[in-house]
N, C-alpha and C positions, 0 to 999 in steps of 0.2 A: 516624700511621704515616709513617717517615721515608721517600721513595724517590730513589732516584737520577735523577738530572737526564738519562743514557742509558741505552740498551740493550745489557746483556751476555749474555753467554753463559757460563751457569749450570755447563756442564760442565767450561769452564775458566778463569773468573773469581769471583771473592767482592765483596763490597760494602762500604766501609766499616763500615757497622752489621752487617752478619757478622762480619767480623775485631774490633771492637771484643767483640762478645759473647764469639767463643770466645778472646779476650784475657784475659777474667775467670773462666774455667773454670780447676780444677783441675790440669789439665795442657791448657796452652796448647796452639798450632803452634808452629811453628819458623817464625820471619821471617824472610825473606834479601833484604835490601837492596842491590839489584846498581846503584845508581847510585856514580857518580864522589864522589870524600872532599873534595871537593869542591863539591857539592852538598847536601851535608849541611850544610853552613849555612845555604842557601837555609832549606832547610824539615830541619828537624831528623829524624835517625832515630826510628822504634817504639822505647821506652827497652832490649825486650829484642832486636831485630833485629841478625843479624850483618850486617856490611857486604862483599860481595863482587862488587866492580867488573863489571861484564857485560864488560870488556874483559878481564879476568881469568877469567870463568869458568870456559870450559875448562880453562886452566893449573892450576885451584884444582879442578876437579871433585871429586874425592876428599875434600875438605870437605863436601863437600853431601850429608845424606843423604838416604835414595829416599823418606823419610816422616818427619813429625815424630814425636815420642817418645809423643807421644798416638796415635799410627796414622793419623793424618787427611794431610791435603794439607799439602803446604811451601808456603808465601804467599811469593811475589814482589811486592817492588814497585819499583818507579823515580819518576822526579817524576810522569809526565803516565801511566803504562799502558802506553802501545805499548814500551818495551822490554822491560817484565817478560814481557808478552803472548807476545812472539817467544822469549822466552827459555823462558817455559813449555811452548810449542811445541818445541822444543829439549832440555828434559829431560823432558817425558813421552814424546819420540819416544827417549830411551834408557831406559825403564822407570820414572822417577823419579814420584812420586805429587805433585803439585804445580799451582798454582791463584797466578795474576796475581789483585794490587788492582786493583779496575777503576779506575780515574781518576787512580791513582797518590796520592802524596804532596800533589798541589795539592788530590785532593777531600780525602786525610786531614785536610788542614789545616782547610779549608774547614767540614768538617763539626766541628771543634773551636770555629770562629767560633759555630757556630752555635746 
């Protein structure tokens, strides 16, 4: 059994090995990549992840919707966690149904070494 290397918080964070699962369902989430276009070459976007910059997100709100098409939580992530985090804080304090990667893009990666 795979576990993570920290401690999240279940109500509003997922796990790599969760996102990867519900990645192969039927009707995925909806990913939203709020790191810099920029950073996207560090560590590559989720192939289906829309990219929208956390320094944009307000401006861009009305892109985002309050659930993915499957009904479940919208996944945030950023490289390291803590901005998806704050940002999830930020759109489920406007209604939005939505859940930070915990570790961000460095455990994405990390767990594809692996």
């Amino acid at each position: 059994m795979e576990t993570e290397p920290f401690q999240i918080d279940h109500a509003t964070e997922i796990t790599v090995l969760q996102l990867k699962q519900l990645l192969q369902t039927k009707t995925p989430p909806r990913v939203l990549d709020i790191r810099q276009p920029e950073e996207l070459d560090e560590v590559p976007a989720i192939p289906t992840a829309v990219n929208i910059p956390m320094t944009q997100l307000l401006a861009r709100l009305a892109e985002v919707p309050k659930q993915s098409p499957n009904g479940g939580a919208i996944i945030l992530v950023c490289a390291s966690g803590a901005r998806s985090l704050m940002a999830q804080k930020f759109l489920a304090a406007k209604g939005y149904d939505c859940k930070s990667l915990a570790g961000g893009m460095v455990a994405w990666d990390r767990a594809k070494q692996c």
